[in-house]
C-alpha positions as CSV (number, residue, x, y, z in Angstrom):
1,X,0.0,0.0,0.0
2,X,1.5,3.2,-1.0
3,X,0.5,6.9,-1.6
4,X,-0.4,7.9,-4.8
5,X,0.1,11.5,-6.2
6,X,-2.0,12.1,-9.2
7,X,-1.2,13.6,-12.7
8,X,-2.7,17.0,-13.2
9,X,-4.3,18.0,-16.5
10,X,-5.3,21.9,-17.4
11,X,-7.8,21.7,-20.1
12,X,-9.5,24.7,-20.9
13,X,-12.8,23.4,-19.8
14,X,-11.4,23.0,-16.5
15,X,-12.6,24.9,-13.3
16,X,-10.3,27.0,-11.6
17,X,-10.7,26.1,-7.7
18,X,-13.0,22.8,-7.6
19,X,-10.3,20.3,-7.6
20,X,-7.4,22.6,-5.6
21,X,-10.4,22.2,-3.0
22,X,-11.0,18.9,-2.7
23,X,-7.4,18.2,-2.7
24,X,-6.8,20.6,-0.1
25,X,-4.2,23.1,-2.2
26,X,-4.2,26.8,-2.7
27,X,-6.1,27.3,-6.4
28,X,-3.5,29.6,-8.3
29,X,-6.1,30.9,-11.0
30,X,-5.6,28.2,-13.7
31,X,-8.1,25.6,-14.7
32,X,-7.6,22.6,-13.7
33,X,-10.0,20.0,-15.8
34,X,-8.7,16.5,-14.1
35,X,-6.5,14.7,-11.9
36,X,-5.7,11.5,-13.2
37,X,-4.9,8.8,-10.6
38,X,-3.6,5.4,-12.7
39,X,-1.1,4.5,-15.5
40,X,-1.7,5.5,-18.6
41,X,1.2,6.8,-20.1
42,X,0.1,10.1,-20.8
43,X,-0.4,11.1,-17.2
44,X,0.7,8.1,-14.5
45,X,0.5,8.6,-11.3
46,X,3.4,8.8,-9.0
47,X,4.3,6.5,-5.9
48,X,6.0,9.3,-3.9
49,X,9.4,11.5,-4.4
50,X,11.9,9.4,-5.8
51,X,9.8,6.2,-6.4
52,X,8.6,6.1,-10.0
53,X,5.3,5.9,-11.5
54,X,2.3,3.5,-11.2
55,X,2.9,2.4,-14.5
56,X,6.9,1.9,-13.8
57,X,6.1,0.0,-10.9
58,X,3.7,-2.4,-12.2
59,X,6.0,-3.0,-14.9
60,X,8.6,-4.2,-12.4
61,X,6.5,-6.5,-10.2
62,X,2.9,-6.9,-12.3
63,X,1.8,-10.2,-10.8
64,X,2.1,-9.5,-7.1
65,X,0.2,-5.8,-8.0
66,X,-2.4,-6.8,-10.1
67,X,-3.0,-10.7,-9.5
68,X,-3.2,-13.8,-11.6
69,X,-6.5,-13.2,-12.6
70,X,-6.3,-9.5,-14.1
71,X,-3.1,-10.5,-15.6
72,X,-4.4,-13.2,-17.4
73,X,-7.7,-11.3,-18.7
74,X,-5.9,-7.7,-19.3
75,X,-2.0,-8.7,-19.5
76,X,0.3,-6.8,-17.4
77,X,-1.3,-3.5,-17.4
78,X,-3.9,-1.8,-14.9
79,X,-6.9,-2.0,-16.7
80,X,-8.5,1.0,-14.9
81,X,-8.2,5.0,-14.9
82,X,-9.4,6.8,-11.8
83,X,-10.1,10.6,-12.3
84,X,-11.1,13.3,-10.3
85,X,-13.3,15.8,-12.8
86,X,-14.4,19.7,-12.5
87,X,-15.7,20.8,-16.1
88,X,-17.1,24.6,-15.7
89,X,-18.0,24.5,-18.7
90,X,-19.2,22.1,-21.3
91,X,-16.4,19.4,-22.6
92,X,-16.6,18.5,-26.7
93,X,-19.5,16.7,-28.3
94,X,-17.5,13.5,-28.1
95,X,-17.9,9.6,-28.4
96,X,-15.3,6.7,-27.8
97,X,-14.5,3.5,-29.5
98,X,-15.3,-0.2,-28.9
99,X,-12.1,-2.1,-28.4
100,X,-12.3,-3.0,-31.7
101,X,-12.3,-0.2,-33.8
102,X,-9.6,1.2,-31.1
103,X,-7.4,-1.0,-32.7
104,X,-8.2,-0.8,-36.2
105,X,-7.9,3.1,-35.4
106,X,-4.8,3.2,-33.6
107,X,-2.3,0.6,-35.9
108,X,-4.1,2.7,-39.4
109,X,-2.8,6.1,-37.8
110,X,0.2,4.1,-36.8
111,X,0.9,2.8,-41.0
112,X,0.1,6.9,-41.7
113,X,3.1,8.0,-39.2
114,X,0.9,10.4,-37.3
115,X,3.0,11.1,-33.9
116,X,1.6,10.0,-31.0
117,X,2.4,13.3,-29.5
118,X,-0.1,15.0,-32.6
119,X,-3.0,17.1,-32.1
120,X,-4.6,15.8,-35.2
121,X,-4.3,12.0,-33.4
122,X,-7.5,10.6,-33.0
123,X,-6.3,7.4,-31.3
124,X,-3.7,7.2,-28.3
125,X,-4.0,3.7,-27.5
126,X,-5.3,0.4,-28.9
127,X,-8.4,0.1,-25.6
128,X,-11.9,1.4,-25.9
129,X,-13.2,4.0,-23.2
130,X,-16.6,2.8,-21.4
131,X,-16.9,5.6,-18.3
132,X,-18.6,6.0,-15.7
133,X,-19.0,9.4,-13.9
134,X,-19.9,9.4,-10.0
135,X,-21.2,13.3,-9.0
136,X,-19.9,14.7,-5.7
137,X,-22.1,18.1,-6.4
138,X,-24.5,18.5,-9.0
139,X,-22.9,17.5,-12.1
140,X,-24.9,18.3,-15.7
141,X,-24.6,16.4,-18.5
142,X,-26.0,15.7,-22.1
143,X,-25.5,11.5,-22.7
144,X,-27.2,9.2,-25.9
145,X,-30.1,10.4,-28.1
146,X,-33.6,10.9,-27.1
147,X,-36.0,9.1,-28.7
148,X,-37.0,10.8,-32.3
149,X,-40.5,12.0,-30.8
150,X,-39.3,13.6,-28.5
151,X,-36.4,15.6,-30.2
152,X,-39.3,16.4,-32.2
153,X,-41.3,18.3,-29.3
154,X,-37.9,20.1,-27.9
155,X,-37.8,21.7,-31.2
156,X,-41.6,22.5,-31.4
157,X,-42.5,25.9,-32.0
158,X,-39.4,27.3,-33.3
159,X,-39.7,29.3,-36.3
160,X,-35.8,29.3,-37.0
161,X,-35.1,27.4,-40.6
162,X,-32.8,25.4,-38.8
163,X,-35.1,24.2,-36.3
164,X,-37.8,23.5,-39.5
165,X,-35.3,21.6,-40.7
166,X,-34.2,19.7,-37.8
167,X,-37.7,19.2,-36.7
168,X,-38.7,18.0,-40.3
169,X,-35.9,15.6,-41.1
170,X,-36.8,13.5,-37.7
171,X,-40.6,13.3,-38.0
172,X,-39.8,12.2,-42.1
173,X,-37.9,9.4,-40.2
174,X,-39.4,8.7,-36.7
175,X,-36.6,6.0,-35.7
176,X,-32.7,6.0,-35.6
177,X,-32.7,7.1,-39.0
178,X,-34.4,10.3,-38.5
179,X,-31.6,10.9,-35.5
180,X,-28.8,9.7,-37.3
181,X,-29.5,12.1,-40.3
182,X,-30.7,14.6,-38.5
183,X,-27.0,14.3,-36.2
184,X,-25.0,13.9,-39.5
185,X,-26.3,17.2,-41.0
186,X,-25.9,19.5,-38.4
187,X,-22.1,17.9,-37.7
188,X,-20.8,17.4,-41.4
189,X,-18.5,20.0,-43.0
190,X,-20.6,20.0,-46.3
191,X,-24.2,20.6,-44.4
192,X,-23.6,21.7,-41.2
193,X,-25.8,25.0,-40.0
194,X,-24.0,28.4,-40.6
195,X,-22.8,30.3,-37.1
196,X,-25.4,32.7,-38.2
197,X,-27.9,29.8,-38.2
198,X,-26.8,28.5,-34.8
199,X,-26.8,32.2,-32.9
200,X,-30.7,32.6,-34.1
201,X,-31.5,29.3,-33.2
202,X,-30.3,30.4,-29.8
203,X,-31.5,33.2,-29.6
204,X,-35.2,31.8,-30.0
205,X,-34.4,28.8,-27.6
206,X,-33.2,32.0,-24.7
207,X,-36.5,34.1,-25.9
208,X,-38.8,30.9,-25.0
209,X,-36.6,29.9,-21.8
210,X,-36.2,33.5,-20.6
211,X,-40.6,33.3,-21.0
212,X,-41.1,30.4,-19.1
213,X,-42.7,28.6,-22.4
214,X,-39.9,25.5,-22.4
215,X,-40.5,22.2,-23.5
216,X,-37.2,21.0,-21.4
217,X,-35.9,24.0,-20.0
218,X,-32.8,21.6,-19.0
219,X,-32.2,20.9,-23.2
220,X,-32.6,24.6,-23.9
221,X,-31.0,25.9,-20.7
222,X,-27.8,23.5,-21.8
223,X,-27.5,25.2,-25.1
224,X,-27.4,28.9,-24.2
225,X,-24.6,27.7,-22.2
226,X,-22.6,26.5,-24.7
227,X,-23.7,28.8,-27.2
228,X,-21.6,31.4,-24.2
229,X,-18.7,28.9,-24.7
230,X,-18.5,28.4,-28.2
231,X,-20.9,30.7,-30.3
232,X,-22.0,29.5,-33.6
233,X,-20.6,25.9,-33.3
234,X,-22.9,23.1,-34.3
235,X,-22.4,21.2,-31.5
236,X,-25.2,23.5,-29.8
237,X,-27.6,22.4,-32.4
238,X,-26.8,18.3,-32.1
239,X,-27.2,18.6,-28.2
240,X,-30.5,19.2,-28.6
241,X,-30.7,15.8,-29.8
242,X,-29.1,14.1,-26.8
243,X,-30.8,13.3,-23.3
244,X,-30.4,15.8,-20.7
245,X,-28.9,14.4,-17.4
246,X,-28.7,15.9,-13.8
247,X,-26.6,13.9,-11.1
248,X,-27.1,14.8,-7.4
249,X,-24.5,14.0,-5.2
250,X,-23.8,10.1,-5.1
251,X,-25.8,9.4,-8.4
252,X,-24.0,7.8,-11.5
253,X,-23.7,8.2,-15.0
254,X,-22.2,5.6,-17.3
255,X,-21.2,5.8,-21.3
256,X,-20.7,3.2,-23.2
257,X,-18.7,3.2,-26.1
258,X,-20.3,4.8,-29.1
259,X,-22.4,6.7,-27.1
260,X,-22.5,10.7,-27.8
261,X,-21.9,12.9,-24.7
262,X,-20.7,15.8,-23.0
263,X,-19.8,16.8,-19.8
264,X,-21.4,20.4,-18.6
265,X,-20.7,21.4,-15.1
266,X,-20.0,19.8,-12.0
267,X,-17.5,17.9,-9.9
268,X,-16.9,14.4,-9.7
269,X,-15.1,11.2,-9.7
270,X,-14.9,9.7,-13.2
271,X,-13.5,5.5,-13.6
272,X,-13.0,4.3,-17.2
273,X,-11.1,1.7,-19.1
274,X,-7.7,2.7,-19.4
275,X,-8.0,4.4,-22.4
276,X,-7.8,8.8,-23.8
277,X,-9.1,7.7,-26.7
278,X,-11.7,10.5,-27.8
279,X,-13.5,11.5,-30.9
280,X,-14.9,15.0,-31.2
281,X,-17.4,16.6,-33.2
282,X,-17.9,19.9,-32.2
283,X,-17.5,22.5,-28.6
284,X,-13.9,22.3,-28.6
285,X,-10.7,24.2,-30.2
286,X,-9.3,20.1,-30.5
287,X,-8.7,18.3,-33.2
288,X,-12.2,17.2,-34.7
289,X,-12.5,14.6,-37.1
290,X,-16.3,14.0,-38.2
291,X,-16.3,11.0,-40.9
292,X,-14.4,9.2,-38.0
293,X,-16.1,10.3,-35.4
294,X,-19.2,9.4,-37.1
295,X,-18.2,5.9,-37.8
296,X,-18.2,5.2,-34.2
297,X,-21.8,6.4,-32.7
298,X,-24.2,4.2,-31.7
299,X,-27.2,6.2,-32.8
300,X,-30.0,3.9,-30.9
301,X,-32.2,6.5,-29.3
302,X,-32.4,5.2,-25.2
303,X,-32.7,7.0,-22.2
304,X,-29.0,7.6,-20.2
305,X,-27.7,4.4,-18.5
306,X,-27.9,5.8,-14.6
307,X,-26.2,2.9,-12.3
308,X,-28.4,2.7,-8.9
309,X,-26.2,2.0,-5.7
310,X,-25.9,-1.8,-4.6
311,X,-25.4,-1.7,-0.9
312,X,-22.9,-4.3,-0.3
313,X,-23.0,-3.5,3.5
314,X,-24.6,-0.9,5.9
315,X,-20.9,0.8,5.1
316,X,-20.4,0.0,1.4
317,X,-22.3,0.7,-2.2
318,X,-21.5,-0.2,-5.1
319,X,-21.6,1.0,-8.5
320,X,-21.9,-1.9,-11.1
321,X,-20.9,-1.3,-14.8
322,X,-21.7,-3.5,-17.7
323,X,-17.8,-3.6,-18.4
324,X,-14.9,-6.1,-17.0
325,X,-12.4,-3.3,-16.5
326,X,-13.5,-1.5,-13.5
327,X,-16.0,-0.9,-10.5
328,X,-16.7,1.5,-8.2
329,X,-17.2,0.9,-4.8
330,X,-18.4,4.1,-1.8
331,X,-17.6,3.4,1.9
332,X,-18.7,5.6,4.4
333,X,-17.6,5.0,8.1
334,X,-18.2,6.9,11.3
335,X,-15.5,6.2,14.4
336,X,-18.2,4.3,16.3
337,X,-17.8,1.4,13.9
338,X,-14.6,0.0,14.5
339,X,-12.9,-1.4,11.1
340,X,-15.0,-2.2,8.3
341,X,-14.2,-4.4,5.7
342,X,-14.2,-3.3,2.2
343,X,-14.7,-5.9,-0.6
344,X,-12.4,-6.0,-3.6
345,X,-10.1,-8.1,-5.0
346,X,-7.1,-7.3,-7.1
347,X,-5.7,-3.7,-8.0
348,X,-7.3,-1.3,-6.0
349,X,-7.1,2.8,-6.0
350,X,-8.6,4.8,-2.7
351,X,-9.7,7.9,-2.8
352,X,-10.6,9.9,0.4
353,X,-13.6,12.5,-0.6
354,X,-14.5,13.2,2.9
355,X,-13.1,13.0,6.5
356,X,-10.4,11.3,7.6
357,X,-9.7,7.2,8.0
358,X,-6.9,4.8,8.6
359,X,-7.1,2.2,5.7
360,X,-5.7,-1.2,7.0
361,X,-4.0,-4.1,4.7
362,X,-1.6,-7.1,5.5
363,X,1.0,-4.8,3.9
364,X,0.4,-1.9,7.0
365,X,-2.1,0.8,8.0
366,X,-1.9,4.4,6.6
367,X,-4.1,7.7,6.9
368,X,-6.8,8.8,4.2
369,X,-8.0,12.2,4.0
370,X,-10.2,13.9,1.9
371,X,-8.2,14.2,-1.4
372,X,-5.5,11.7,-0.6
373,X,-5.0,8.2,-2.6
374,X,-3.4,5.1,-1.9
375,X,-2.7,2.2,-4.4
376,X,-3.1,-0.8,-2.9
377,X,-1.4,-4.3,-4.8
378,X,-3.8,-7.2,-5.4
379,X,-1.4,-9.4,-2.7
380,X,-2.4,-7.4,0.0
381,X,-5.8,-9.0,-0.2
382,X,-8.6,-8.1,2.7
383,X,-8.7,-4.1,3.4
384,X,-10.3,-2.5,5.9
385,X,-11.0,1.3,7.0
386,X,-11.6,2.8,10.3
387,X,-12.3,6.3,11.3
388,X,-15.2,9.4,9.9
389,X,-14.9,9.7,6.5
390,X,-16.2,8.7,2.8
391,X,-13.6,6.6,0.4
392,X,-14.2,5.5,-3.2
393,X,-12.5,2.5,-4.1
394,X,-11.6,1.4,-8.0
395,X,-11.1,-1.9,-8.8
396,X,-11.4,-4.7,-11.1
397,X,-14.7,-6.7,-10.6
């Protein structure tokens, strides 16, 4: 069991004091979008001054830390990225890859000599990217289409041409073939909606808001913020098509791969595959690649997958995913109940979001506090935690 110091990332879309906060550090004005906490190689955690990176260390010793049983379905690599996540503003209109066309993608850019190191690389690695977002504040989100009809009625009563348009292409085809032209329109270079035709679209969806006369005041609501973000992209226009989401605090999202999505607003803990492979189509200054981006959506209109706790104990919940990479696992203790054992087997990352405990292995006992990690090897088997506080565990199921 050892400390774990994660790897800081400064996107744009990144708010300026929500993660300094939580990990107990002065905020110095920046944004700060994500603190990784695994081993990917573009951001691995550290073990400490001096002692390497996760990934350097699992290298050396991968099947005392991770376990025969991860090492024979994912080789000797973590399979699991842990982040911490405080977007204050929308992320891009983006959708990840199956495994499969992660490879394909990844050894084609390879044959083309595109750098791994290039903006204009779509693929990073050769994984897919199923997520799973877990709010600690309200956290907003757009995730998968919304059934035809319904897009339909969101753009009711707009008089805009590119809301007629919109509006007629999906009830000429009331199914996924409607959505899926209707999504390929508005994103494509060779049809997508003018910026002039995005600003008066938004303009009419503030003028309704603003009057109280909203269909989803959430869908509309969601665009006027982006449209403050990036005005005249498309990308407004296509979220209308997606499913609005709202976390509260402790409620999960997840994304499968192929499903359309952006992030919003918010601050929470995010567990994925191991895996930055992302695909853009719009709301960021990134590179964006449509046809490929395209090739990759799932466009199967169905309302957002939202995991429901599983109380594994009065202590623990857990947060199933349809996925063999990762779980996520909340244990909230008070000091009146002695050590509680948390269940898990193989790799695990903790996180402290609230309090304080003293996290117990064979291996030893150290302190968690709100912000801290701790990797803990799969050798180390039972784990236990004591004290007043709330930990999130990621492992392997």
């Amino acid at each position: 069991m050892e400390r774990l110091h994660g790897f800081r990332q400064r996107y744009d879309w990144g708010h300026p004091t929500a993660i300094p906060e939580l990990l107990g550090e002065a905020p110095d004005g920046a944004p700060w979008a994500e603190q990784w906490l695994g081993a990917h190689p573009l951001g691995p955690a550290t073990m400490g001054e001096g002692a390497g990176t996760l990934a350097q260390r699992i290298a050396a010793e991968p099947a005392r830390l991770l376990g025969e049983d991860v090492m024979l379905c994912f080789g000797p690599r973590l399979p699991f990225l842990l982040k911490i996540i405080a977007p204050a503003r929308a992320l891009s209109l983006q959708v990840h890859p199956s495994i499969g066309q992660a490879i394909e993608g990844y050894e084609a850019e390879d044959r083309a000599g595109i750098d791994l190191a290039s903006p204009v690389r779509n693929y990073k690695d050769r994984n897919h990217k199923p997520e799973m977002v877990l709010a600690l504040t309200d956290f907003e989100a757009v995730a998968g289409f919304r059934a035809p009809r319904r897009a339909a009625e969101v753009l009711s009563g707009l008089s805009s041409p590119l809301a007629r348009r919109m509006r007629r292409t999906l009830r000429l085809a009331p199914g996924r073939f409607g959505i899926r032209q209707a999504f390929t329109d508005i994103v494509s270079v060779d049809s997508r909606p003018s910026g002039e035709e995005i600003s008066e679209l938004v303009a009419e969806l503030a003028a309704r808001l603003a009057a109280g006369a909203s269909p989803s005041r959430r869908a509309d609501s969601n665009a006027v913020e982006m449209a403050r973000a990036f005005p005249g992209d498309p990308g407004i226009a296509a979220a209308l098509l997606l499913n609005p989401v709202t976390l509260r605090a402790g409620e999960a999202l997840f994304v499968p791969a192929g499903s359309v999505h952006a992030y919003i607003s918010g601050l929470g803990v995010e567990i994925m595959a191991s895996s930055d492979n992302v695909l853009r189509a719009g709301l960021t200054p990134k590179h964006i690649d449509i046809p490929e981006m395209l090739a990759c959506v799932d466009y199967v209109a169905a309302p957002p997958v939202r995991p429901a706790p599983e109380y594994l104990s009065r202590a623990t919940r857990a947060y199933y995913a349809p996925v063999d990479d990762f779980e996520l696992l909340v244990t909230d203790v008070a000091a009146a109940d002695g050590a509680v054992g948390v269940p898990g087997r193989g790799p695990r990352i903790l996180l402290g979001i609230d309090g304080r405990v003293e996290v117990s292995t064979t291996a030893g006992r150290e302190r968690l506090q709100r912000g801290q990690a701790l990797f803990v090897g799969a050798d180390e088997r039972a784990l236990t935690v004591e004290g007043d506080g709330s930990v999130v565990q990621a492992d392997v199921p």
